[in-house]
TORKOL-4160 file (C-alpha; in steps of 0.2 Angstrom, whole numbers, padded with zeros to 4 digits, m for minus):
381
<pt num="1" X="m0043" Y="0155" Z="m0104"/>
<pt num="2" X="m0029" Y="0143" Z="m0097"/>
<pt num="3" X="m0011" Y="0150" Z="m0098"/>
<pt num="4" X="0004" Y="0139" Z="m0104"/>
<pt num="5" X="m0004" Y="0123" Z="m0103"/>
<pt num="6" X="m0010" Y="0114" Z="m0117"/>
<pt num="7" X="m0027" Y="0104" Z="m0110"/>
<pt num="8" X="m0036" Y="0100" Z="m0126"/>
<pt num="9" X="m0051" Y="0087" Z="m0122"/>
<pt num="10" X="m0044" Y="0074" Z="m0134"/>
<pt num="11" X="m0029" Y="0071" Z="m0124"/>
<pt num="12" X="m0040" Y="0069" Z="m0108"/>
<pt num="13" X="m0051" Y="0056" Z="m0117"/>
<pt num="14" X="m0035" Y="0049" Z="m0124"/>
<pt num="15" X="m0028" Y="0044" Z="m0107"/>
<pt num="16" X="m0046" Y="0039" Z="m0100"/>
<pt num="17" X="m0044" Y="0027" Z="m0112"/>
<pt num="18" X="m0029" Y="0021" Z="m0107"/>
<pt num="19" X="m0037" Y="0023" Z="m0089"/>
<pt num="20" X="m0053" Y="0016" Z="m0091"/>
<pt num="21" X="m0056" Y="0008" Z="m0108"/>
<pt num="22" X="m0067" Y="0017" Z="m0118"/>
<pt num="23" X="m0077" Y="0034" Z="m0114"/>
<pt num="24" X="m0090" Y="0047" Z="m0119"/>
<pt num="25" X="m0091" Y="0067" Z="m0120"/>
<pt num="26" X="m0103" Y="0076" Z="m0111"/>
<pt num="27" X="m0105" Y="0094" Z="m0112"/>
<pt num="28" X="m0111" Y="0102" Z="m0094"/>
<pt num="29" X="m0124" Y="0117" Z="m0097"/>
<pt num="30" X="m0122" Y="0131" Z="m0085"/>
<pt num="31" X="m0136" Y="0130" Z="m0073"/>
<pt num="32" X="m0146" Y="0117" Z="m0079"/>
<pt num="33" X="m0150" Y="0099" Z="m0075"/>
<pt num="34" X="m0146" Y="0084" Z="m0086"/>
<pt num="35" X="m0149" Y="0066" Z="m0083"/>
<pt num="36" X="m0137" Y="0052" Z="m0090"/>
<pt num="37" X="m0139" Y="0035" Z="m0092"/>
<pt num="38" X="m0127" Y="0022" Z="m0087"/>
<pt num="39" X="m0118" Y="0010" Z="m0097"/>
<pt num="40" X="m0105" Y="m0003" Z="m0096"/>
<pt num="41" X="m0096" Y="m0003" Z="m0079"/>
<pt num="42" X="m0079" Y="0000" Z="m0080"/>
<pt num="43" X="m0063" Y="m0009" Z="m0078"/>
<pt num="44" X="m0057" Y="0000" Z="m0062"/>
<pt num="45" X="m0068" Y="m0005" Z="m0048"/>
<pt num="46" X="m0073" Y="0010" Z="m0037"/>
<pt num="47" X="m0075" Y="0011" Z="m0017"/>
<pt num="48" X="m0090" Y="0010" Z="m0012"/>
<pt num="49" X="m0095" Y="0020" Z="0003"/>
<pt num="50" X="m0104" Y="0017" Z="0018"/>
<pt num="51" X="m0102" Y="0029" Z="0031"/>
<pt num="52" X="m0096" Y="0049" Z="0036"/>
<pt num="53" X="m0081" Y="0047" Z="0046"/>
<pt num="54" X="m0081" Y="0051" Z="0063"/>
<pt num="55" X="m0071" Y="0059" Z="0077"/>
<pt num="56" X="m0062" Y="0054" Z="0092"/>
<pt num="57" X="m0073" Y="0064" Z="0106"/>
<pt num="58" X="m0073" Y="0070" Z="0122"/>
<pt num="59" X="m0085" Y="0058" Z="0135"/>
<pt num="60" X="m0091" Y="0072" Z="0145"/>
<pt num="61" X="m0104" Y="0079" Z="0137"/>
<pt num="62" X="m0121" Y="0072" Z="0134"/>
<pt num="63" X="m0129" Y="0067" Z="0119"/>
<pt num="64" X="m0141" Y="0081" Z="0119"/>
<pt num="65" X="m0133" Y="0094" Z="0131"/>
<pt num="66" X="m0122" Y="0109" Z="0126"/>
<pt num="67" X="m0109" Y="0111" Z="0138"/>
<pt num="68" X="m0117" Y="0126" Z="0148"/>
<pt num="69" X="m0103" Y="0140" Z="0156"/>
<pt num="70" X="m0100" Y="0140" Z="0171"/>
<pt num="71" X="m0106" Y="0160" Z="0178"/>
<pt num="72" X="m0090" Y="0169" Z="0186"/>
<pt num="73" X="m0094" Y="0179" Z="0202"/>
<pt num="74" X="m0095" Y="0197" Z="0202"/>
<pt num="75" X="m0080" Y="0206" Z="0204"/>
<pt num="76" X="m0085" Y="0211" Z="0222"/>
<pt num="77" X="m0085" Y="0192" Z="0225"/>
<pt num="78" X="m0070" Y="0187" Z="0215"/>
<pt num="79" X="m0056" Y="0174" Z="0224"/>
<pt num="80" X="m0041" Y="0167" Z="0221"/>
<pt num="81" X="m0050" Y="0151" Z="0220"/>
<pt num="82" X="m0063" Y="0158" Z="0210"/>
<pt num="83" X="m0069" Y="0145" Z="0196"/>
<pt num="84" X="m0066" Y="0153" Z="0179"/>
<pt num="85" X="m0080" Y="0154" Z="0163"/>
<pt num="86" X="m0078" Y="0136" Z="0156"/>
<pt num="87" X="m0073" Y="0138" Z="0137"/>
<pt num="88" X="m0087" Y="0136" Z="0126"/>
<pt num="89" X="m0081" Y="0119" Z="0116"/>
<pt num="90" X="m0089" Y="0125" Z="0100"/>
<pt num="91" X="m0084" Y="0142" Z="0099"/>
<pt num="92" X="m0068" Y="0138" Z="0088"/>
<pt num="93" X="m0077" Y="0128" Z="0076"/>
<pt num="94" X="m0087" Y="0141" Z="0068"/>
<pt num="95" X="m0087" Y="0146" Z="0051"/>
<pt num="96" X="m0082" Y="0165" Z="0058"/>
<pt num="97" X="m0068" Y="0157" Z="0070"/>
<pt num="98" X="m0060" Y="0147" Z="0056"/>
<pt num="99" X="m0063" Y="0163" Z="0044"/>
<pt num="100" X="m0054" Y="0172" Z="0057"/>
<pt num="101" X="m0038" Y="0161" Z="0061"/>
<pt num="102" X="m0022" Y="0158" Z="0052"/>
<pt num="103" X="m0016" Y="0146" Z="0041"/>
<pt num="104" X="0001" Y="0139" Z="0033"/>
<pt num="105" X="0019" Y="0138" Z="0037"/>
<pt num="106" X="0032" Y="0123" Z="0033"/>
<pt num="107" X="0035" Y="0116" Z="0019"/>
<pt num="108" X="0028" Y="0103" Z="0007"/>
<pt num="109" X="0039" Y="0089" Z="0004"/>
<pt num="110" X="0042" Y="0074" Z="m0008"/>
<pt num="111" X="0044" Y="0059" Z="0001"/>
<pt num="112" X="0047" Y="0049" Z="m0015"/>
<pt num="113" X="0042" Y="0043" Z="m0032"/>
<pt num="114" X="0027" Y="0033" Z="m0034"/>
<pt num="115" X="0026" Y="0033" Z="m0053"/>
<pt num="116" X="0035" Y="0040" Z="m0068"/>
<pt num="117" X="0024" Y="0038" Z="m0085"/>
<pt num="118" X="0024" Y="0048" Z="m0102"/>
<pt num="119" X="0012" Y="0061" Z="m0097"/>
<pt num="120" X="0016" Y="0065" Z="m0078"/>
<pt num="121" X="0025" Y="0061" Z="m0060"/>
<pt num="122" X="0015" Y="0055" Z="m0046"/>
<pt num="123" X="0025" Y="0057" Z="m0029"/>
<pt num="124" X="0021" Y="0054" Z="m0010"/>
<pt num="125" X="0019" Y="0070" Z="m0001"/>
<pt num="126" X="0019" Y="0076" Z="0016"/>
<pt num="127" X="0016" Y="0092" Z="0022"/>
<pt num="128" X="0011" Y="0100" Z="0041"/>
<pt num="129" X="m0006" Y="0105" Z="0049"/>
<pt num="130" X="m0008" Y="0111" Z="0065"/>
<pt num="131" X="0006" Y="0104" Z="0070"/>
<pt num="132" X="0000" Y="0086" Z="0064"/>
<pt num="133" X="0011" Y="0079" Z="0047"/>
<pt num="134" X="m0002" Y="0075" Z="0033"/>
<pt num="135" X="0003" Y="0063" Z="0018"/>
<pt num="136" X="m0004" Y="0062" Z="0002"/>
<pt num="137" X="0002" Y="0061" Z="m0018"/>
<pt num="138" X="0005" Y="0073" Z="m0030"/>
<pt num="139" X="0004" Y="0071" Z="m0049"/>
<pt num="140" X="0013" Y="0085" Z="m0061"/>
<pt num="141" X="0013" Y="0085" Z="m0078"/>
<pt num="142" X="0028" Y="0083" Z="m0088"/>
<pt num="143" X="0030" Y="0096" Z="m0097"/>
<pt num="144" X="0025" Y="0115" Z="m0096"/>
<pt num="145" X="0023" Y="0125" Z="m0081"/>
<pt num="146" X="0010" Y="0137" Z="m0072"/>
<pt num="147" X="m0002" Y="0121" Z="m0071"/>
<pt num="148" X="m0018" Y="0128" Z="m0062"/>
<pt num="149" X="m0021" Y="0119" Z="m0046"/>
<pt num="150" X="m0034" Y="0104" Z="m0043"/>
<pt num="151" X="m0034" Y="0096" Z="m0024"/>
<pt num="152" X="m0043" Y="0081" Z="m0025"/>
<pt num="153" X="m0053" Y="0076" Z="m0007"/>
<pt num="154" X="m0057" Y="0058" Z="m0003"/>
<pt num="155" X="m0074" Y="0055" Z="0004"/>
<pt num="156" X="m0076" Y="0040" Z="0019"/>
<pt num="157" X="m0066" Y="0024" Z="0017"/>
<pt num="158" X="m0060" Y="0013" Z="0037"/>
<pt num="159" X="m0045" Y="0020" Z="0040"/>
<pt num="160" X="m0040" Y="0003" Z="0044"/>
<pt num="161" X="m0043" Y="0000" Z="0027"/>
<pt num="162" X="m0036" Y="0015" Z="0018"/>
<pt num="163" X="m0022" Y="0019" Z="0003"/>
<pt num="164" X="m0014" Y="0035" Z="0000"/>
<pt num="165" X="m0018" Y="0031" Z="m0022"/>
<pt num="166" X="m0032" Y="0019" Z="m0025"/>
<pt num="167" X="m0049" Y="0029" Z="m0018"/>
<pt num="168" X="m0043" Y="0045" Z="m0031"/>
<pt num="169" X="m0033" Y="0038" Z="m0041"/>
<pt num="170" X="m0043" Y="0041" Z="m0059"/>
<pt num="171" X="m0050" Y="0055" Z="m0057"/>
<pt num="172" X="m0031" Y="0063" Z="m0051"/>
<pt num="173" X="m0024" Y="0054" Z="m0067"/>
<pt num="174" X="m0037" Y="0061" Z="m0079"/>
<pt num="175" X="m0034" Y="0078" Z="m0071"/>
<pt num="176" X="m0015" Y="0076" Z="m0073"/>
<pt num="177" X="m0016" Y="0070" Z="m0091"/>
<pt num="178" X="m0027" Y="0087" Z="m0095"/>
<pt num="179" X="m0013" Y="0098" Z="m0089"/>
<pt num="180" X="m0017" Y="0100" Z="m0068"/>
<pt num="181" X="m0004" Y="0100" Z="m0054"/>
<pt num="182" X="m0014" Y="0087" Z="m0045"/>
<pt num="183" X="m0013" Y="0088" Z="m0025"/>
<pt num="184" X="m0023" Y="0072" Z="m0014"/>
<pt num="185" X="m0020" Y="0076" Z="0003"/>
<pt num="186" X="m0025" Y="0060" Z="0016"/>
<pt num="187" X="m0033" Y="0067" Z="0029"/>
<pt num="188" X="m0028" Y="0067" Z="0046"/>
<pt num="189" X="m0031" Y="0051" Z="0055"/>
<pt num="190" X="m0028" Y="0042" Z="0038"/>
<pt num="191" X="m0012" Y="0032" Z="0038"/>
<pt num="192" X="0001" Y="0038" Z="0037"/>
<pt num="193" X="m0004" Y="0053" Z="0041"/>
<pt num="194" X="m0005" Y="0059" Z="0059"/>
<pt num="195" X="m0019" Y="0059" Z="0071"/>
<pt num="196" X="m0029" Y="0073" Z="0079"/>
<pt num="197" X="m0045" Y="0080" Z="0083"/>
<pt num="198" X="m0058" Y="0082" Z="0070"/>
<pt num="199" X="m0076" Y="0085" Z="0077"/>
<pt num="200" X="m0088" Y="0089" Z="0060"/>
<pt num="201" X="m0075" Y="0084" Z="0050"/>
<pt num="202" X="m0066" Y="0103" Z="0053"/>
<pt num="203" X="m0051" Y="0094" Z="0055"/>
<pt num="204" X="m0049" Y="0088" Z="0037"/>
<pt num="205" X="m0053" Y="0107" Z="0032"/>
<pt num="206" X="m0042" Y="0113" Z="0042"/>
<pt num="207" X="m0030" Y="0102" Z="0033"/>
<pt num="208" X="m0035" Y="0108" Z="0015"/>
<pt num="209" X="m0034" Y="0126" Z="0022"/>
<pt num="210" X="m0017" Y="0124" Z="0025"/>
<pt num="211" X="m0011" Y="0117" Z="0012"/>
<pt num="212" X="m0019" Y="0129" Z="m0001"/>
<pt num="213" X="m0009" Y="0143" Z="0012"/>
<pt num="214" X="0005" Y="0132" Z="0008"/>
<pt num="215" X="0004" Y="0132" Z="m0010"/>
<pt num="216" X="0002" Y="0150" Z="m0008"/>
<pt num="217" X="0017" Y="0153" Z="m0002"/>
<pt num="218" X="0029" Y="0139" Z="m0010"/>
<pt num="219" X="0025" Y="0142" Z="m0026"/>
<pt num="220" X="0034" Y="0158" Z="m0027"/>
<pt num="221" X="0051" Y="0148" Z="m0022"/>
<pt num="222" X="0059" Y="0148" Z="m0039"/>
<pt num="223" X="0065" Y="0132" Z="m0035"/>
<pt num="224" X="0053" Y="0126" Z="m0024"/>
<pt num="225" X="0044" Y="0109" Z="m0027"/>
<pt num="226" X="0028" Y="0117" Z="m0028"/>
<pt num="227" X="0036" Y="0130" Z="m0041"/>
<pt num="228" X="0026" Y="0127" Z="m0058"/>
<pt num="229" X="0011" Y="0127" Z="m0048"/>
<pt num="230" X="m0001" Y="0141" Z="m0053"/>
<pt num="231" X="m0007" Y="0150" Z="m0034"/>
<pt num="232" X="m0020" Y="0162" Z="m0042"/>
<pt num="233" X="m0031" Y="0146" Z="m0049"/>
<pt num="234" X="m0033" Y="0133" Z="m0037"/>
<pt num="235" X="m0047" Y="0123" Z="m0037"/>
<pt num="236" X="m0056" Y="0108" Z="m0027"/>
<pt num="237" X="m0067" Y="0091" Z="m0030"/>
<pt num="238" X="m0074" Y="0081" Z="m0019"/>
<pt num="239" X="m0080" Y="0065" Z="m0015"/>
<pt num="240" X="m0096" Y="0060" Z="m0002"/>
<pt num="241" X="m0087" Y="0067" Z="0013"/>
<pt num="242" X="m0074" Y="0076" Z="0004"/>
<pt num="243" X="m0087" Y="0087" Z="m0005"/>
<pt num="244" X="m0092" Y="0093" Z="0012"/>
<pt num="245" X="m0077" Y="0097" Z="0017"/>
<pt num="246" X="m0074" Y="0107" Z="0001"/>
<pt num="247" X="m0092" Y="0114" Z="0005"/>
<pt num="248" X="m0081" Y="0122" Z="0022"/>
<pt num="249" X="m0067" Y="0129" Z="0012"/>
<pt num="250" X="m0077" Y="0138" Z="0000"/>
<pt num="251" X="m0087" Y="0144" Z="0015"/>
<pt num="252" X="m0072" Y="0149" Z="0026"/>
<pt num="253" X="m0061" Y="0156" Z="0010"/>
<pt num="254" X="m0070" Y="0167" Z="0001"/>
<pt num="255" X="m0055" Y="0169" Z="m0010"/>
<pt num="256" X="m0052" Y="0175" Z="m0029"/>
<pt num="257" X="m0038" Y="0163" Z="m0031"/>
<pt num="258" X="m0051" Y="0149" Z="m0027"/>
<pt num="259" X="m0057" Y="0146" Z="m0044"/>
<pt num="260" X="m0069" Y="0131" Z="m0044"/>
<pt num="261" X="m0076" Y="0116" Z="m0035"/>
<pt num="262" X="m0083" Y="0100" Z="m0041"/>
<pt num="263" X="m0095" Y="0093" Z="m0029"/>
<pt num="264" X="m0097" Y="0074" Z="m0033"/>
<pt num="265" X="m0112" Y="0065" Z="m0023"/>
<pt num="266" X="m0108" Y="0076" Z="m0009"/>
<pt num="267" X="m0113" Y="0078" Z="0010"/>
<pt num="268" X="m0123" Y="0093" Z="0016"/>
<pt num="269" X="m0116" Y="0109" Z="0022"/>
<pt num="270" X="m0129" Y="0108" Z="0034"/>
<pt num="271" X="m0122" Y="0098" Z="0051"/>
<pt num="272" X="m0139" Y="0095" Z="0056"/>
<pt num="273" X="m0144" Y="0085" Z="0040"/>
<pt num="274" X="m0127" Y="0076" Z="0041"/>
<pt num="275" X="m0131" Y="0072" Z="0059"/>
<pt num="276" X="m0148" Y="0066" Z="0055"/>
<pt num="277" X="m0141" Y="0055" Z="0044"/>
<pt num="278" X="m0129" Y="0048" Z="0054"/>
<pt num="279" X="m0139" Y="0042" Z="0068"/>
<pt num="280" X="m0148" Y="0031" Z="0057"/>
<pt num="281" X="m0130" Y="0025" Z="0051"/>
<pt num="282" X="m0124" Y="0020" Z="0071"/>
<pt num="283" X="m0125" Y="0021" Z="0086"/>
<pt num="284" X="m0107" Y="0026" Z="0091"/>
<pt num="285" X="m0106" Y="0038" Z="0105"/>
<pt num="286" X="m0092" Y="0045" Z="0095"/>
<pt num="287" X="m0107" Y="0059" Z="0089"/>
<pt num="288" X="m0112" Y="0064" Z="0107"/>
<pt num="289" X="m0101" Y="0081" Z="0104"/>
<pt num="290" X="m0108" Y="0084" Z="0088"/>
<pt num="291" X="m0128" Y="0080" Z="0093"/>
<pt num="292" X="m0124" Y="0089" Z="0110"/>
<pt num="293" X="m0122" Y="0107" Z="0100"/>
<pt num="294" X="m0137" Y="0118" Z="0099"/>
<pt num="295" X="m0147" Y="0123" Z="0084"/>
<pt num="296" X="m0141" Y="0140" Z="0085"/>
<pt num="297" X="m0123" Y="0134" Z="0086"/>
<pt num="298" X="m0123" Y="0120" Z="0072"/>
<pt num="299" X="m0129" Y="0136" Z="0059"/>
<pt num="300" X="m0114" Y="0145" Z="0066"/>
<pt num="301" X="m0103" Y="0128" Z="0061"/>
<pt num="302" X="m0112" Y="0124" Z="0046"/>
<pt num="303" X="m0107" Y="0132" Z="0029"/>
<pt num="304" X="m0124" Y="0130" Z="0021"/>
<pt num="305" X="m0126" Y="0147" Z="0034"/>
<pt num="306" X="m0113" Y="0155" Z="0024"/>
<pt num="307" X="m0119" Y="0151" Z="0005"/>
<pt num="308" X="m0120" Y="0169" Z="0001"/>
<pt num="309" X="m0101" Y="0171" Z="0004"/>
<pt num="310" X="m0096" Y="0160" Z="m0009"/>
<pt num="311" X="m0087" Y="0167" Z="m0024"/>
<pt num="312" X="m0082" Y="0151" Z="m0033"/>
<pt num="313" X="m0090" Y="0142" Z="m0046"/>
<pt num="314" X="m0097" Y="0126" Z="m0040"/>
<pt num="315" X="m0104" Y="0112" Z="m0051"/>
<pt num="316" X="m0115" Y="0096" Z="m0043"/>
<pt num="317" X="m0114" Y="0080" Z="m0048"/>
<pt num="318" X="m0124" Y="0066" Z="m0039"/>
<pt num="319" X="m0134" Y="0050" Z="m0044"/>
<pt num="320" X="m0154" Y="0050" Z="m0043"/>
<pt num="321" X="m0152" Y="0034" Z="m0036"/>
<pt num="322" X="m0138" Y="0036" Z="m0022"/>
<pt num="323" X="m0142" Y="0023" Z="m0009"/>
<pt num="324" X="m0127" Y="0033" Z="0001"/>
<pt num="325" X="m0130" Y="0050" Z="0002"/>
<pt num="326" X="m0146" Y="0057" Z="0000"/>
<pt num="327" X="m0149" Y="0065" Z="m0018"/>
<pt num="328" X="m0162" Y="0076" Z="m0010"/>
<pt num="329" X="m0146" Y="0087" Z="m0003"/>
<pt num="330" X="m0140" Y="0089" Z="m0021"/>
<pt num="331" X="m0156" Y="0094" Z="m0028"/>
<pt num="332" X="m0160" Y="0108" Z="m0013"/>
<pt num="333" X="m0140" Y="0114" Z="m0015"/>
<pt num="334" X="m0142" Y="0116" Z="m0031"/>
<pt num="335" X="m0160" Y="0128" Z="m0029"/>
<pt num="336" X="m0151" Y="0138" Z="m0016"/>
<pt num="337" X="m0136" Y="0143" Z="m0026"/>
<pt num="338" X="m0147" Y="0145" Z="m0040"/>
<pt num="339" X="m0157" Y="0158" Z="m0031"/>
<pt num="340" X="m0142" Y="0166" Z="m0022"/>
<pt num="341" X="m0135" Y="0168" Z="m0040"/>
<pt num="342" X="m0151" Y="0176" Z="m0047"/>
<pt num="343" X="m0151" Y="0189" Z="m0033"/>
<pt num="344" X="m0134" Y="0194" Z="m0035"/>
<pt num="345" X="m0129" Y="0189" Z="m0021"/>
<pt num="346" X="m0115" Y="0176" Z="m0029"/>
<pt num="347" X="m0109" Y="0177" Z="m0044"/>
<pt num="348" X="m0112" Y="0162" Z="m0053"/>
<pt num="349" X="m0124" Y="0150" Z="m0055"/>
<pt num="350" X="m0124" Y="0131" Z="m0049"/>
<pt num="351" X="m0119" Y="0117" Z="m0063"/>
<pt num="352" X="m0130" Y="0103" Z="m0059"/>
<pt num="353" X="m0131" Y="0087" Z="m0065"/>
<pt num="354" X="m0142" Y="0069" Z="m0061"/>
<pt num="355" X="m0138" Y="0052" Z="m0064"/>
<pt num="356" X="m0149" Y="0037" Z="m0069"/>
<pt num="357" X="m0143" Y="0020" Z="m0063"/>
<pt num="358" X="m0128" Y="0024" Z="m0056"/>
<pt num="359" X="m0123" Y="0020" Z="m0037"/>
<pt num="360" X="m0114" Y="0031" Z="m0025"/>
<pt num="361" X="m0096" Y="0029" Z="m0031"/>
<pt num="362" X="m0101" Y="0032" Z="m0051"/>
<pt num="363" X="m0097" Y="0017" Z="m0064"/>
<pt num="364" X="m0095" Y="0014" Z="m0083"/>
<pt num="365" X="m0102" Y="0028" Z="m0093"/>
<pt num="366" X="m0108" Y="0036" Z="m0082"/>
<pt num="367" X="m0091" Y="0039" Z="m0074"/>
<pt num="368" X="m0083" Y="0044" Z="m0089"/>
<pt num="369" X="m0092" Y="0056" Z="m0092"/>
<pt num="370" X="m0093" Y="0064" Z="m0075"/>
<pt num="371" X="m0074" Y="0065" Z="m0077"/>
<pt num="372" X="m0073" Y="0074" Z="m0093"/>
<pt num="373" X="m0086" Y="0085" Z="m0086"/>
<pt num="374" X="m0078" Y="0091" Z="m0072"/>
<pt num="375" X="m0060" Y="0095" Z="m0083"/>
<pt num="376" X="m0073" Y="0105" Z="m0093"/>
<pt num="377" X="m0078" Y="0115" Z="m0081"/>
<pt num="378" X="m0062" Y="0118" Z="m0072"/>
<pt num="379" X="m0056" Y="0122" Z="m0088"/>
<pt num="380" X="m0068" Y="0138" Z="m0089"/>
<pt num="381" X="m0066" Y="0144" Z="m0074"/>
């Protein structure tokens, strides 16, 4: 049970109302599938999406090569001009390397005040990564303290065409209403946050990672901004791309404090599906790094490798008649943590749910529900 905040289900549907003019109540069985029709579509038009965003890569390698070391001469042989072992360019991006490595330090920071309503505060937020500053906005509740954590993760929109609010901006507002300290952090390379590298979208999680480190530490300053944020129950959801990338924080931090994850017509956490995908999507030679890996090496990057890590709850929500990403993925994630959870091996079982009639970005009834859904089950866990 929740502690200090009062997050009865009325109140969510009361200010979905306001929200999203009208909605319904549907109850999430744990490990099972349900099926919901659609209904009216709603008054806030969703983003639709089209594509998984790509990285900035090197030109060097080729599309199906793995850049090979180069073999250093013996000792006997060695030179001062003696060519060194050429890094391997993928060792880093493991789930193992990224497992391995450290994250955090600075500050997060109000930039100002978006919005002040009866319920709660949204504010534009920066914070750094990896030496990169990263925006987003933060809604907190009025009233109480120790609000558990929910960081809600945009899936793919142009950058060109991109707002920090809008692509979030419901599901963060429902989440507030029902008593969440509501972090959406814009990725890097989506203005106004800085640029960098992001090859398999590892770059976006790196950018979750360090904020939860963040969070971690600047919610014990007693007057910090981050104070009435509850550290020990942090929890994700994500959309399309961003579900993946949740998919990579679950797998790299394995953490008790990381209570949940709603994933929401989610990308695979196998690169070698995604990849498959995405060559039908473009022809960009912005991929050749990623196609370039080998198989051996994409399991190592990938976290579906790493399932059996997992110690959060996870719940699944995707339309049977996605046109965006593939429901198929949903359907076999949901089987593998269903069998992981049976032999022991994790400790809960998967929450799926399907959708009739609704398109990638959900609409109407069909919405409404998926949203009281996830509170739900954020709230039991």
């Amino acid at each position: 049970m929740r502690v200090g905040v009062v997050r009865g289900l009325s109140a969510v549907v009361c200010g979905l109302c306001v929200a999203l003019a009208g909605c319904g109540r549907a109850v999430v069985p744990v490990a099972t599938t349900a099926t919901v029709a659609t209904a009216a579509v709603a008054t806030t038009a969703p983003i639709e999406l089209s594509l998984t965003a790509l990285p900035t890569l090197p030109p060097t390698i080729a599309p199906t090569q793995t850049a090979a070391p180069t073999i250093a001469p013996s000792p006997d042989a060695a030179s001062p001009d003696a060519a060194s072992p050429t890094p391997d360019p993928y060792a880093e991006l493991t789930i193992d390397a990224l497992a391995a490595r450290s994250y955090g330090g600075g500050l997060l920071e109000i930039v100002e005040t978006l919005e002040q309503n009866d319920r709660f505060a949204r504010y534009l937020i920066k914070y750094p990564s990896d030496g990169l500053t990263i925006y987003g906005f933060m809604n907190v509740p009025n009233e109480g303290s120790r609000f558990p954590v929910a960081i809600v993760l945009h899936g793919y929109i142009d950058p060109a065409e991109y707002e920090v609010v809008p692509y979030t901006r419901r599901y963060a507002d429902a989440l507030a209403e029902a008593g969440y300290f509501v972090i959406h952090p814009n990725f890097r390379n989506y203005p106004p946050s800085d640029s960098g590298p992001d090859p398999f979208r590892i770059g976006y999680a790196i950018d979750v990672l360090n904020l939860i480190a963040i969070i971690r530490e600047q919610s014990q300053d007693p007057l910090g901004t981050l104070r009435r944020a509850d550290a020990d129950d942090i929890n994700l959801w994500g959309h399309s791309m961003g579900g993946g990338v949740a998919q990579r924080v679950l797998a790299v931090l394995p953490a008790p404090y990381l209570r949940a994850a709603v994933l929401y017509g989610s990308m695979s956490g196998d690169e070698a599906q995604n990849y498959g995908r995405i060559r039908g999507w473009t022809s960009d030679d912005r991929v050749r790094f990623e196609l370039g890996a080998s198989p051996e090496m994409l399991a190592a990057i990938s976290p579906a490798t790493y399932f059996d890590r997992l110690e959060a709850a996870v719940a699944i929500h995707h339309s049977e008649t996605d046109d965006v990403v593939p429901v198929a993925w949903s359907h076999a994630l949901c089987a593998r943590l269903e069998a992981l959870s049976a032999a022991g091996d994790i400790p809960y079982a998967p929450e799926c749910t399907f959708y009739d009639l609704q398109p990638h970005t959900f609409r109407g009834d069909g919405d409404l529900r998926f949203i009281e859904a996830a509170i739900e089950f954020f709230d039991r866990h």
